[in-house]
C-alpha positions in Angstrom: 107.7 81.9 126.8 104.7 84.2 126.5 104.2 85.3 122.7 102.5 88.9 122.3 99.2 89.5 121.8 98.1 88.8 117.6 96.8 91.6 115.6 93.6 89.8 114.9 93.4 91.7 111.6 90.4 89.9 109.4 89.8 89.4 105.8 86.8 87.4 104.3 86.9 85.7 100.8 83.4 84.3 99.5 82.5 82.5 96.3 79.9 83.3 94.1 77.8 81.5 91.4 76.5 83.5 88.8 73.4 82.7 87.5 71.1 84.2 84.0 69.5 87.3 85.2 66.1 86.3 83.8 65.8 82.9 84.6 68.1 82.5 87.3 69.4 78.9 85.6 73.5 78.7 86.4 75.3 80.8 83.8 77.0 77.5 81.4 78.5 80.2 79.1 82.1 81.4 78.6 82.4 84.7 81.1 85.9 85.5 80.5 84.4 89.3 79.6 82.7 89.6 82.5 86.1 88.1 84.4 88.2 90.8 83.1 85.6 93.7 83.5 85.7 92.9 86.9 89.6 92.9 87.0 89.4 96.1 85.4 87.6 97.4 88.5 88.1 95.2 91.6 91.8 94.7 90.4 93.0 91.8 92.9 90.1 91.5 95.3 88.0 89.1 92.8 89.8 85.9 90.3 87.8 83.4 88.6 87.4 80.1 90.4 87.2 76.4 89.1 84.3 76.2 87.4 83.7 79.6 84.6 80.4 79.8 86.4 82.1 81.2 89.4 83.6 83.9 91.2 85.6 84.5 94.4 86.2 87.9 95.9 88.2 88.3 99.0 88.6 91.8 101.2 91.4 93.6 102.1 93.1 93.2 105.1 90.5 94.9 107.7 91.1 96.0 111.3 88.2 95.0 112.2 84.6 93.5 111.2 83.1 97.2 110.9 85.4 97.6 107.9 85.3 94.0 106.8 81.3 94.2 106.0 81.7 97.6 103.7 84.4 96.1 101.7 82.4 93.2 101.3 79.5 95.0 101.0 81.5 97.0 98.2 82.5 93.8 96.5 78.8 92.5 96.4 77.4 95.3 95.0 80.2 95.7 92.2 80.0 92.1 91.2 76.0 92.7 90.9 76.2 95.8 88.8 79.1 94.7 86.5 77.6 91.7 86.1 74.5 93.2 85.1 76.0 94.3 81.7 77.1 91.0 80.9 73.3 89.4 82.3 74.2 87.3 84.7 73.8 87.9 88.7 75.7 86.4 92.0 74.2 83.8 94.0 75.7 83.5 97.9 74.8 80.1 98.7 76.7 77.2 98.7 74.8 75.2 96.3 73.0 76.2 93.3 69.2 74.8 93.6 68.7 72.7 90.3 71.5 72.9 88.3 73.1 70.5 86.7 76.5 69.7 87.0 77.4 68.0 84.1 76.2 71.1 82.3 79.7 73.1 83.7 83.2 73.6 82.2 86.2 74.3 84.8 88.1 77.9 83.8 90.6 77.3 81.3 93.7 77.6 83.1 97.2 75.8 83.3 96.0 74.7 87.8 92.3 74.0 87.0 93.3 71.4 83.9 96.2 69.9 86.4 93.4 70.2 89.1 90.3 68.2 86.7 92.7 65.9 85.8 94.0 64.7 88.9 90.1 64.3 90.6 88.3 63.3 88.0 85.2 62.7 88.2 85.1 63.9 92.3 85.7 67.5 90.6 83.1 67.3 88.3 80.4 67.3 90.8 81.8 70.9 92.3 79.4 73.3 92.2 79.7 74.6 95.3 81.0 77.6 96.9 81.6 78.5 100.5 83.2 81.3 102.7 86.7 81.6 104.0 87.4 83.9 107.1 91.4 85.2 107.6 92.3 86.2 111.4 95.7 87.4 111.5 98.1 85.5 114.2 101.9 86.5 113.4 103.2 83.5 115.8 103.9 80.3 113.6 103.4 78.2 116.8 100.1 80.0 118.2 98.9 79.8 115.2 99.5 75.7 115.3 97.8 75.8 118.8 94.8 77.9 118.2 94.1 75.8 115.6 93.8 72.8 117.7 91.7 74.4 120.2 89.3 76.7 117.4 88.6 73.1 116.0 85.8 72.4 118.7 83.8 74.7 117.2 83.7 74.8 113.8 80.7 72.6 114.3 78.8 75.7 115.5 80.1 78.2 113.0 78.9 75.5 110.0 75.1 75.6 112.3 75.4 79.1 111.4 75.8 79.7 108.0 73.9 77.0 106.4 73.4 78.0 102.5 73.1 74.4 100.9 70.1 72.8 101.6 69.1 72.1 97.5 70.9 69.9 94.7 69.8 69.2 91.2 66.3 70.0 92.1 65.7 68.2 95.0 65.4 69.3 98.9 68.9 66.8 100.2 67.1 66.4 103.9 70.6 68.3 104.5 71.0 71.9 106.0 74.3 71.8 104.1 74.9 69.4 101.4 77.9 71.1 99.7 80.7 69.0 102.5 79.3 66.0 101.4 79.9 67.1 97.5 83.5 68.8 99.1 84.2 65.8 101.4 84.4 63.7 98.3 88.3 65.8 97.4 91.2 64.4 99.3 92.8 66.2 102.4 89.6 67.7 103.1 87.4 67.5 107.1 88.6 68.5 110.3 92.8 69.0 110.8 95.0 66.8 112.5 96.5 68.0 115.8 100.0 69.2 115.4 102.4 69.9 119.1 104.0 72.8 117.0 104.6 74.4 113.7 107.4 72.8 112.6 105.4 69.4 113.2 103.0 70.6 110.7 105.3 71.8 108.3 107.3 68.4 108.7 104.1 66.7 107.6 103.4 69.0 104.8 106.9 68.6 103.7 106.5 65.0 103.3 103.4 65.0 101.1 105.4 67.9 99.1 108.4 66.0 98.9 107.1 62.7 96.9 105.4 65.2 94.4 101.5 64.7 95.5 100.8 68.1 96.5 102.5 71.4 95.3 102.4 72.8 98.5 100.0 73.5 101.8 97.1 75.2 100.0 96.1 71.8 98.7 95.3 71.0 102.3 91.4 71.8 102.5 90.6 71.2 105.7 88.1 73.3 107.5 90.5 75.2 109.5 94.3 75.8 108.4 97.2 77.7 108.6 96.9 80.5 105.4 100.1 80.0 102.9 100.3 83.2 101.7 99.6 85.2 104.8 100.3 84.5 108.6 96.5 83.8 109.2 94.2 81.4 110.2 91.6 80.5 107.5 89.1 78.8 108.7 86.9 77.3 105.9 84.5 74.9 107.6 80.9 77.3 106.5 79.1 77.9 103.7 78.6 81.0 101.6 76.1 82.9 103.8 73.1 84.4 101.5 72.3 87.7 104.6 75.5 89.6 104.1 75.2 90.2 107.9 75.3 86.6 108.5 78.6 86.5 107.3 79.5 89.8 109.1 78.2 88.3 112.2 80.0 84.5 111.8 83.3 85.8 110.9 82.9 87.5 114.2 82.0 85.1 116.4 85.5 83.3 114.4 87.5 86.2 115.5 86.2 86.3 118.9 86.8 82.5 119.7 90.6 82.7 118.9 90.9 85.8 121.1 88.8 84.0 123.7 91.9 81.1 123.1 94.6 83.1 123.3 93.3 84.5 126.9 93.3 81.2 128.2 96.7 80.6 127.1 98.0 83.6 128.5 96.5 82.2 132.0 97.9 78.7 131.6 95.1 77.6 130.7 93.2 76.1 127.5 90.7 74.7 125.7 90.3 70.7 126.0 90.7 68.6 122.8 88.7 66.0 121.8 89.4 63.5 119.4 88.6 63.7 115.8 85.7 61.1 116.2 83.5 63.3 118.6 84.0 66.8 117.0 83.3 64.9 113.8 79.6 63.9 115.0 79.2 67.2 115.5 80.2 68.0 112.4 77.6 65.3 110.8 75.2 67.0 113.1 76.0 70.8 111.5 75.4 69.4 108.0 72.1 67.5 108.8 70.1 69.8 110.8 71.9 72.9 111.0 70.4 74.7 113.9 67.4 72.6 114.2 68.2 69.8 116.3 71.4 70.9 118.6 75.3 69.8 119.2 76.7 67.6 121.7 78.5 69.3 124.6 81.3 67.1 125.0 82.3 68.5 128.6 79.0 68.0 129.8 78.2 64.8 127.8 74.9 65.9 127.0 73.1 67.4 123.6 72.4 71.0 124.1 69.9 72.9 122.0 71.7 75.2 120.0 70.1 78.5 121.1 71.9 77.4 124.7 74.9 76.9 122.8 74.9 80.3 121.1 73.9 81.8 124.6 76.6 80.5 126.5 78.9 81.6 123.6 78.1 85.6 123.7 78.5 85.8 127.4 81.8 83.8 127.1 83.2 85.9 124.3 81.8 89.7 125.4 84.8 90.5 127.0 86.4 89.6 123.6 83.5 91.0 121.6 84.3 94.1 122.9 88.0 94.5 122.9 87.8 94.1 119.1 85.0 96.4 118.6 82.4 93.8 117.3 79.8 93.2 120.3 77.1 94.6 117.9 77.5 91.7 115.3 78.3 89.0 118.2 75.1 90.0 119.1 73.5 89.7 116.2 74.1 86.0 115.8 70.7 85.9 117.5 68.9 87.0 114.0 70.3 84.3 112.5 67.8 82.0 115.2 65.1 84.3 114.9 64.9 83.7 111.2 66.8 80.8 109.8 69.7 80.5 108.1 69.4 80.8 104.0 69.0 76.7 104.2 65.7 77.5 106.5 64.7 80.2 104.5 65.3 78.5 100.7 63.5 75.5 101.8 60.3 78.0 102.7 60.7 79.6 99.7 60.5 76.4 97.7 57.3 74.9 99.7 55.6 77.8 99.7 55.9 77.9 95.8 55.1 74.4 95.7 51.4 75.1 97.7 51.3 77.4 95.0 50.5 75.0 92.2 54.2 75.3 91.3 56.1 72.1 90.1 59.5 70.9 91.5 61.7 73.0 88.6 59.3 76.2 88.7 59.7 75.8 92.5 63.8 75.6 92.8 63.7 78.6 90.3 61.9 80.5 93.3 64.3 79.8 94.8 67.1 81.4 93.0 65.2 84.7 92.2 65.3 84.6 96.0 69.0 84.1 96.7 69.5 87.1 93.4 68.0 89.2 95.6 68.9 88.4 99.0 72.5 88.6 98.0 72.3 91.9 97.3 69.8 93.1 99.7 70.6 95.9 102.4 74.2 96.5 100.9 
Protein backbone atom coordinates (compact mmCIF):
# COMPACT_ATOMS: atom_id res chain seq x y z
CA UNK A 1 0.00 0.00 0.00
CA UNK A 2 1.56 3.27 -0.94
CA UNK A 3 1.34 5.88 2.11
CA UNK A 4 1.15 9.66 0.91
CA UNK A 5 3.89 11.78 0.74
CA UNK A 6 4.97 13.32 4.72
CA UNK A 7 4.72 16.97 5.34
CA UNK A 8 8.33 17.15 6.22
CA UNK A 9 7.50 20.00 8.51
CA UNK A 10 10.89 20.68 10.80
CA UNK A 11 11.46 21.94 14.29
CA UNK A 12 14.93 22.18 15.94
CA UNK A 13 15.46 22.12 19.78
CA UNK A 14 19.09 23.04 21.09
CA UNK A 15 20.61 23.13 24.59
CA UNK A 16 22.47 25.84 25.89
CA UNK A 17 24.98 26.22 28.82
CA UNK A 18 25.10 29.52 30.30
CA UNK A 19 28.15 30.67 31.34
CA UNK A 20 29.35 34.27 33.71
CA UNK A 21 29.46 36.99 31.29
CA UNK A 22 32.83 38.22 32.48
CA UNK A 23 34.76 35.23 32.95
CA UNK A 24 33.01 32.93 30.95
CA UNK A 25 33.32 30.07 33.95
CA UNK A 26 29.89 27.80 33.81
CA UNK A 27 27.15 29.74 35.75
CA UNK A 28 27.06 27.19 39.34
CA UNK A 29 24.36 29.68 40.64
CA UNK A 30 20.56 29.25 41.17
CA UNK A 31 18.99 30.85 37.78
CA UNK A 32 15.47 30.23 38.49
CA UNK A 33 14.99 34.27 37.73
CA UNK A 34 16.50 34.15 34.67
CA UNK A 35 14.27 30.76 33.95
CA UNK A 36 11.11 32.52 34.46
CA UNK A 37 12.13 35.83 32.70
CA UNK A 38 12.62 33.84 29.86
CA UNK A 39 9.15 32.13 30.30
CA UNK A 40 7.75 35.46 30.54
CA UNK A 41 8.95 36.05 27.00
CA UNK A 42 9.58 32.91 25.02
CA UNK A 43 6.52 31.34 26.76
CA UNK A 44 6.86 27.47 25.73
CA UNK A 45 9.72 27.54 23.17
CA UNK A 46 12.54 27.53 26.13
CA UNK A 47 12.23 25.08 29.83
CA UNK A 48 15.12 24.54 31.98
CA UNK A 49 17.00 21.33 31.48
CA UNK A 50 18.82 18.90 34.02
CA UNK A 51 21.36 20.67 35.28
CA UNK A 52 20.28 24.76 36.55
CA UNK A 53 23.18 25.69 34.34
CA UNK A 54 21.22 24.98 31.30
CA UNK A 55 18.79 25.77 28.86
CA UNK A 56 16.82 24.20 26.02
CA UNK A 57 14.86 26.14 23.40
CA UNK A 58 13.01 24.37 20.73
CA UNK A 59 11.17 26.21 17.43
CA UNK A 60 7.94 26.06 16.34
CA UNK A 61 6.72 23.88 13.93
CA UNK A 62 8.43 25.36 10.62
CA UNK A 63 7.54 24.67 6.97
CA UNK A 64 10.72 24.74 6.11
CA UNK A 65 14.48 25.51 7.07
CA UNK A 66 14.19 29.28 5.83
CA UNK A 67 11.82 29.71 8.75
CA UNK A 68 13.44 27.23 11.09
CA UNK A 69 16.91 29.53 11.21
CA UNK A 70 14.84 32.98 12.12
CA UNK A 71 13.01 31.35 14.87
CA UNK A 72 16.07 30.01 16.05
CA UNK A 73 17.87 32.88 15.29
CA UNK A 74 15.06 34.74 17.38
CA UNK A 75 15.55 32.29 20.28
CA UNK A 76 19.42 32.84 20.29
CA UNK A 77 19.25 36.30 20.39
CA UNK A 78 16.48 36.54 23.17
CA UNK A 79 18.21 34.00 25.42
CA UNK A 80 21.52 36.38 24.94
CA UNK A 81 19.83 39.58 25.76
CA UNK A 82 17.68 38.36 28.68
CA UNK A 83 20.32 36.75 29.94
CA UNK A 84 22.36 39.71 29.88
CA UNK A 85 20.37 41.24 32.83
CA UNK A 86 20.77 38.37 34.92
CA UNK A 87 24.97 38.20 33.69
CA UNK A 88 25.29 35.18 32.37
CA UNK A 89 25.57 34.23 28.41
CA UNK A 90 24.73 30.96 26.15
CA UNK A 91 27.31 28.74 25.05
CA UNK A 92 26.31 26.37 21.77
CA UNK A 93 28.63 23.62 22.20
CA UNK A 94 28.29 20.48 23.44
CA UNK A 95 30.71 20.57 26.15
CA UNK A 96 31.78 23.34 28.30
CA UNK A 97 35.83 23.73 28.10
CA UNK A 98 37.04 23.48 31.77
CA UNK A 99 34.36 23.26 33.95
CA UNK A 100 33.92 21.15 36.52
CA UNK A 101 31.22 18.94 36.96
CA UNK A 102 31.05 18.25 40.39
CA UNK A 103 30.68 22.00 40.80
CA UNK A 104 26.70 21.54 39.22
CA UNK A 105 23.33 21.01 40.86
CA UNK A 106 20.46 19.33 38.61
CA UNK A 107 17.04 21.76 38.52
CA UNK A 108 15.04 21.18 41.39
CA UNK A 109 12.13 19.41 40.03
CA UNK A 110 9.91 16.33 40.95
CA UNK A 111 11.70 14.28 37.00
CA UNK A 112 15.24 15.56 37.50
CA UNK A 113 15.32 14.22 41.43
CA UNK A 114 13.62 10.78 40.10
CA UNK A 115 16.12 11.24 37.15
CA UNK A 116 19.64 11.85 39.59
CA UNK A 117 18.45 9.26 41.69
CA UNK A 118 18.06 6.54 39.40
CA UNK A 119 21.76 7.19 37.45
CA UNK A 120 23.71 8.19 39.98
CA UNK A 121 26.74 8.94 39.61
CA UNK A 122 26.47 8.39 35.38
CA UNK A 123 24.25 11.76 35.68
CA UNK A 124 26.53 13.60 37.55
CA UNK A 125 29.04 13.78 34.93
CA UNK A 126 26.27 15.55 32.43
CA UNK A 127 27.28 18.64 31.29
CA UNK A 128 26.64 18.30 27.95
CA UNK A 129 24.20 19.61 25.53
CA UNK A 130 23.42 18.72 22.05
CA UNK A 131 20.83 19.38 19.18
CA UNK A 132 17.68 17.65 18.32
CA UNK A 133 16.09 18.06 14.77
CA UNK A 134 11.97 17.13 14.31
CA UNK A 135 10.96 16.11 10.64
CA UNK A 136 7.37 15.58 10.55
CA UNK A 137 6.27 12.00 9.03
CA UNK A 138 2.39 11.42 9.92
CA UNK A 139 2.67 7.47 9.02
CA UNK A 140 3.45 5.42 12.28
CA UNK A 141 4.97 2.72 9.96
CA UNK A 142 7.18 5.08 7.64
CA UNK A 143 8.15 6.56 10.32
CA UNK A 144 9.50 2.94 11.75
CA UNK A 145 11.10 2.41 8.32
CA UNK A 146 12.85 5.61 7.66
CA UNK A 147 14.22 5.27 10.78
CA UNK A 148 16.06 2.12 9.91
CA UNK A 149 17.31 3.40 6.74
CA UNK A 150 18.21 7.32 8.12
CA UNK A 151 20.40 5.28 10.62
CA UNK A 152 23.40 4.87 8.00
CA UNK A 153 24.02 8.22 8.28
CA UNK A 154 23.91 9.61 11.42
CA UNK A 155 27.59 8.94 11.38
CA UNK A 156 27.88 11.83 8.80
CA UNK A 157 25.58 14.26 10.39
CA UNK A 158 27.68 13.76 14.03
CA UNK A 159 31.08 14.62 11.29
CA UNK A 160 29.24 17.72 10.93
CA UNK A 161 28.40 19.31 13.84
CA UNK A 162 31.29 18.56 16.13
CA UNK A 163 31.03 21.04 19.26
CA UNK A 164 32.82 18.92 22.01
CA UNK A 165 36.34 18.65 21.55
CA UNK A 166 37.25 20.07 25.44
CA UNK A 167 36.51 18.57 29.04
CA UNK A 168 37.67 19.78 32.43
CA UNK A 169 40.46 21.58 30.80
CA UNK A 170 42.01 19.31 28.72
CA UNK A 171 41.90 18.90 24.70
CA UNK A 172 40.02 14.86 24.88
CA UNK A 173 41.99 13.87 21.40
CA UNK A 174 38.02 13.63 20.57
CA UNK A 175 36.13 15.78 17.97
CA UNK A 176 33.17 15.00 20.19
CA UNK A 177 33.56 13.83 23.58
CA UNK A 178 30.05 14.61 24.93
CA UNK A 179 28.66 10.58 23.51
CA UNK A 180 31.18 9.23 25.43
CA UNK A 181 29.99 11.29 28.73
CA UNK A 182 26.11 10.48 27.06
CA UNK A 183 26.89 6.89 26.12
CA UNK A 184 27.54 6.26 29.77
CA UNK A 185 23.05 6.63 30.39
CA UNK A 186 21.17 3.44 29.56
CA UNK A 187 19.11 3.12 26.25
CA UNK A 188 21.36 5.40 24.60
CA UNK A 189 23.54 4.70 20.72
CA UNK A 190 22.15 3.74 17.60
CA UNK A 191 18.25 2.13 17.44
CA UNK A 192 17.36 -1.25 16.98
CA UNK A 193 15.62 -2.26 13.69
CA UNK A 194 11.94 -2.61 14.07
CA UNK A 195 9.70 -4.52 10.82
CA UNK A 196 6.83 -2.02 11.91
CA UNK A 197 5.48 0.27 14.45
CA UNK A 198 3.66 -1.86 16.38
CA UNK A 199 7.00 -3.92 16.82
CA UNK A 200 8.50 -1.00 18.37
CA UNK A 201 5.76 -0.06 20.38
CA UNK A 202 5.54 -3.84 21.60
CA UNK A 203 9.04 -3.44 22.73
CA UNK A 204 8.48 -0.21 24.39
CA UNK A 205 5.50 -1.58 26.01
CA UNK A 206 7.46 -4.24 27.66
CA UNK A 207 10.12 -2.05 29.34
CA UNK A 208 6.96 0.28 30.33
CA UNK A 209 5.17 -2.52 31.63
CA UNK A 210 7.65 -3.88 34.53
CA UNK A 211 7.99 -0.15 35.63
CA UNK A 212 11.72 0.72 34.34
CA UNK A 213 10.84 3.43 32.10
CA UNK A 214 7.72 5.86 32.18
CA UNK A 215 7.35 5.79 28.73
CA UNK A 216 9.34 6.08 25.13
CA UNK A 217 11.05 9.44 25.71
CA UNK A 218 13.43 7.64 28.02
CA UNK A 219 14.70 5.92 24.98
CA UNK A 220 17.78 8.21 23.95
CA UNK A 221 18.95 6.80 21.10
CA UNK A 222 20.31 8.89 18.39
CA UNK A 223 17.45 8.71 16.10
CA UNK A 224 13.75 7.91 17.43
CA UNK A 225 10.30 8.15 16.89
CA UNK A 226 9.12 11.75 18.77
CA UNK A 227 6.36 10.94 21.73
CA UNK A 228 4.70 13.95 21.68
CA UNK A 229 4.54 14.65 18.05
CA UNK A 230 4.48 12.36 14.80
CA UNK A 231 8.17 13.17 14.04
CA UNK A 232 11.37 11.80 13.72
CA UNK A 233 13.93 13.28 16.16
CA UNK A 234 17.01 12.50 15.35
CA UNK A 235 19.49 13.32 18.24
CA UNK A 236 22.81 11.73 17.15
CA UNK A 237 24.94 15.69 16.85
CA UNK A 238 26.12 18.08 18.97
CA UNK A 239 24.98 21.59 19.66
CA UNK A 240 26.52 23.40 16.65
CA UNK A 241 28.41 26.78 17.85
CA UNK A 242 27.80 28.66 13.64
CA UNK A 243 23.98 29.00 13.82
CA UNK A 244 24.18 28.13 10.07
CA UNK A 245 25.80 24.97 10.81
CA UNK A 246 22.82 23.86 12.39
CA UNK A 247 20.66 25.44 9.67
CA UNK A 248 22.62 23.64 7.16
CA UNK A 249 22.68 19.87 9.17
CA UNK A 250 19.11 19.87 9.97
CA UNK A 251 18.89 20.20 6.26
CA UNK A 252 20.89 17.81 5.03
CA UNK A 253 18.47 15.50 7.96
CA UNK A 254 15.47 16.61 6.14
CA UNK A 255 16.71 15.96 2.81
CA UNK A 256 17.93 12.32 3.53
CA UNK A 257 14.42 11.08 4.74
CA UNK A 258 12.84 12.66 1.65
CA UNK A 259 15.68 11.07 -0.39
CA UNK A 260 14.18 7.62 1.61
CA UNK A 261 10.89 7.95 1.03
CA UNK A 262 11.59 8.28 -2.91
CA UNK A 263 13.21 5.15 -2.98
CA UNK A 264 10.34 3.55 -1.20
CA UNK A 265 7.88 4.94 -3.42
CA UNK A 266 10.10 3.07 -6.39
CA UNK A 267 10.32 -0.19 -4.51
CA UNK A 268 13.34 0.43 -3.70
CA UNK A 269 15.52 1.31 -0.40
CA UNK A 270 18.29 1.90 1.36
CA UNK A 271 20.45 -1.32 2.52
CA UNK A 272 20.90 -1.90 6.29
CA UNK A 273 23.78 -2.78 7.92
CA UNK A 274 24.20 -4.17 11.13
CA UNK A 275 24.63 -2.30 14.21
CA UNK A 276 28.43 -3.29 14.47
CA UNK A 277 29.53 -1.44 11.09
CA UNK A 278 27.39 1.73 11.45
CA UNK A 279 28.69 1.77 14.97
CA UNK A 280 32.48 2.12 13.72
CA UNK A 281 31.44 4.77 11.96
CA UNK A 282 29.98 6.19 14.73
CA UNK A 283 33.44 5.70 16.78
CA UNK A 284 34.98 7.27 13.78
CA UNK A 285 32.47 10.61 13.92
CA UNK A 286 33.49 11.05 17.59
CA UNK A 287 37.30 10.64 17.15
CA UNK A 288 38.10 12.59 14.18
CA UNK A 289 35.08 14.27 13.07
CA UNK A 290 35.74 15.31 9.57
CA UNK A 291 39.41 14.76 9.67
CA UNK A 292 40.04 11.33 8.85
CA UNK A 293 36.83 9.97 6.70
CA UNK A 294 33.92 7.12 7.10
CA UNK A 295 33.78 3.74 5.81
CA UNK A 296 31.58 3.30 2.77
CA UNK A 297 30.07 0.05 3.53
CA UNK A 298 28.74 -0.63 -0.14
CA UNK A 299 31.96 -0.01 -1.54
CA UNK A 300 34.01 -1.56 1.40
CA UNK A 301 36.39 1.15 1.27
CA UNK A 302 37.20 4.49 3.67
CA UNK A 303 36.21 7.55 1.77
CA UNK A 304 37.50 10.94 2.65
CA UNK A 305 34.73 12.75 3.93
CA UNK A 306 34.73 15.78 1.47
CA UNK A 307 33.80 12.73 -1.20
CA UNK A 308 31.23 11.69 1.16
CA UNK A 309 29.59 15.09 1.54
CA UNK A 310 30.03 15.48 -2.42
CA UNK A 311 28.26 12.50 -3.33
CA UNK A 312 25.59 13.49 -0.71
CA UNK A 313 24.53 17.03 -2.42
CA UNK A 314 24.27 15.64 -5.84
CA UNK A 315 22.21 12.72 -4.38
CA UNK A 316 19.80 14.88 -2.41
CA UNK A 317 19.45 18.10 -4.96
CA UNK A 318 16.42 16.89 -6.33
CA UNK A 319 15.25 16.73 -2.68
CA UNK A 320 17.18 19.90 -1.69
CA UNK A 321 15.10 21.65 -3.94
CA UNK A 322 11.63 20.31 -3.57
CA UNK A 323 11.80 21.50 0.05
CA UNK A 324 13.25 24.83 -0.76
CA UNK A 325 16.69 24.33 1.09
CA UNK A 326 19.40 23.86 -1.83
CA UNK A 327 21.05 27.04 -0.44
CA UNK A 328 21.87 25.52 2.97
CA UNK A 329 22.48 21.83 1.48
CA UNK A 330 24.95 23.73 -0.24
CA UNK A 331 26.35 25.26 2.43
CA UNK A 332 27.44 22.18 4.19
CA UNK A 333 30.68 22.89 2.16
CA UNK A 334 31.59 25.92 4.78
CA UNK A 335 31.45 23.66 7.40
CA UNK A 336 34.84 21.85 5.31
CA UNK A 337 36.23 25.01 4.42
CA UNK A 338 36.50 26.08 8.06
CA UNK A 339 36.04 23.42 10.58
CA UNK A 340 33.47 22.52 12.70
CA UNK A 341 33.46 24.50 16.29
CA UNK A 342 35.66 21.25 17.62
CA UNK A 343 38.36 22.44 14.76
CA UNK A 344 37.95 25.84 15.45
CA UNK A 345 37.94 25.73 19.69
CA UNK A 346 40.96 23.56 19.51
CA UNK A 347 42.77 26.72 17.33
CA UNK A 348 41.48 28.92 19.61
CA UNK A 349 43.00 27.19 22.59
CA UNK A 350 46.64 26.59 20.80
CA UNK A 351 46.85 29.69 19.61
CA UNK A 352 46.40 31.15 23.12
CA UNK A 353 48.61 28.68 24.39
CA UNK A 354 51.73 30.12 21.84
CA UNK A 355 50.67 33.10 23.42
CA UNK A 356 52.29 32.52 26.76
CA UNK A 357 48.81 31.56 28.05
CA UNK A 358 48.50 28.51 30.56
CA UNK A 359 46.07 25.56 30.10
CA UNK A 360 43.07 27.48 32.33
CA UNK A 361 43.72 31.04 30.78
CA UNK A 362 43.73 29.05 27.42
CA UNK A 363 40.23 27.05 27.81
CA UNK A 364 38.79 30.51 28.98
CA UNK A 365 39.73 31.68 25.33
CA UNK A 366 37.93 29.48 24.45
CA UNK A 367 34.66 30.28 25.98
CA UNK A 368 34.77 34.03 25.19
CA UNK A 369 34.98 32.51 21.80
CA UNK A 370 31.91 30.21 21.79
CA UNK A 371 30.00 33.66 23.81
CA UNK A 372 30.50 35.21 20.81
CA UNK A 373 30.16 32.85 18.13
CA UNK A 374 26.86 31.84 19.47
CA UNK A 375 25.51 34.88 18.82
CA UNK A 376 27.27 36.00 15.84
CA UNK A 377 25.42 36.90 12.49
CA UNK A 378 21.93 36.44 14.04
Amino acid sequence: MSVREPSWTIGIEEEYLMVDCETGNLATRSLDDLMAALQTDLKDLVRPEFLQSQVEVGTRVCKDVKEARAQLAWLRQSVADIGQKFGVAPIAASTHPHAEWGEQTHTDAERYHTFAQDMQAVVRRLIISGMHVHVGIDDDDLRIDLMNQVSYFLPHLLCLSTSSPMWRGHDTGLKCYRLSVFDELPRTGLPELFDSYSEYQKHVDALINVGIIKDATMLWWDVRPAVKFPTLEMRITDVCTTLDDAIAIACLFQCLLRMLYRLRRNNQRWRTYRTMLIDENRWRAQRYGLDEGLVDFGKGTLVDFKDLLEELIEMLKDDAEALNCTEELHSLRDILTRGTSSHRQIKVFNQAKEDGADDLEACRAVAHWLKTETVRGL
